[in-house]
N, C-alpha and C positions, 0 to 999 in steps of 0.2 A: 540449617539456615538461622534458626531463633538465636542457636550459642553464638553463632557467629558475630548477627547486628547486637545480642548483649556484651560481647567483646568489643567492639566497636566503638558504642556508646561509652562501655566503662575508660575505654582510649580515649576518648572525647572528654570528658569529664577530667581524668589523671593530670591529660596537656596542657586545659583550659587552667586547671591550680598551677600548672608549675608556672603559665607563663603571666599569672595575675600575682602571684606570691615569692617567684625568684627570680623572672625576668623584668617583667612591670617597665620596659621602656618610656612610660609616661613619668612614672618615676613620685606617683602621688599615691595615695590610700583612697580608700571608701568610693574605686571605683565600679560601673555595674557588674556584675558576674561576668556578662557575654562581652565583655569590653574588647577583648582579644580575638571572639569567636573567629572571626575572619580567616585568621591566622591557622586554625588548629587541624582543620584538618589536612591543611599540604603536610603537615609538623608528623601528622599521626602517620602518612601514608609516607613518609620519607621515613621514618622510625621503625614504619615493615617494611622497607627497601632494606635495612642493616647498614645506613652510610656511615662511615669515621665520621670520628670528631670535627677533620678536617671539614667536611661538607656539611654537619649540623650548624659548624660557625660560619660556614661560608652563606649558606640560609638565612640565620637571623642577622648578621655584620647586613645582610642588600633588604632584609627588611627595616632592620633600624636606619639605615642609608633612605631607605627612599618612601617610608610612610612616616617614619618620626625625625626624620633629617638630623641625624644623629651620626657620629663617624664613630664606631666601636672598633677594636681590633680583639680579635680571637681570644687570647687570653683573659679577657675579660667576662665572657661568656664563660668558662672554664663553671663557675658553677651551675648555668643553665642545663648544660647539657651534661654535668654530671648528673643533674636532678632527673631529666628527661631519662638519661642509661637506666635510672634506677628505676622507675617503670616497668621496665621486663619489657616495653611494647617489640615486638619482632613479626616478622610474617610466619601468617600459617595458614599452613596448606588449604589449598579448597576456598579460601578467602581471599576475594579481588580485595588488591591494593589502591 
């Protein structure tokens, strides 16, 4: 159970950089750490589901739509969710999603 929520936590931590340092839909610097926090763990638990690309972008395109009223299209995200792949996060076993 400890490795578990320590995996967890370090997923919390990974998603929170990616989406303050390559997402950043506010689109400014020196904002707080948890600015994003909201966001991170549907991000970490959709990331141990294993979804395509298609549905990481289809994720953030209705968050930037309807918390930063922003209209992105997919290919834009292209390096979010490369950043996000390279995480390794995936499900494992024994551990709720």
């Amino acid at each position: 159970m400890t490795s578990d929520r320590a995996a967890l936590k370090q997923d919390f931590f990974a998603v929170r950089d990616v989406l303050t340092e390559v997402w950043n839909p506010v689109g400014v610097g020196g904002l707080p750490a948890d600015e994003y926090d909201s966001y991170v763990w549907p991000i970490v638990r959709l990331l141990r589901e294993n979804p395509d690309d298609a549905t990481l972008a289809a994720h953030l395109i209705t968050l930037e739509r309807d918390y930063f009223a922003r209209n992105i299209e997919a290919p834009q995200l292209a390096p979010v969710i490369k950043a996000l792949r390279a995480l390794g996060i995936e499900a494992t076993e024994g551990c709720e999603s």
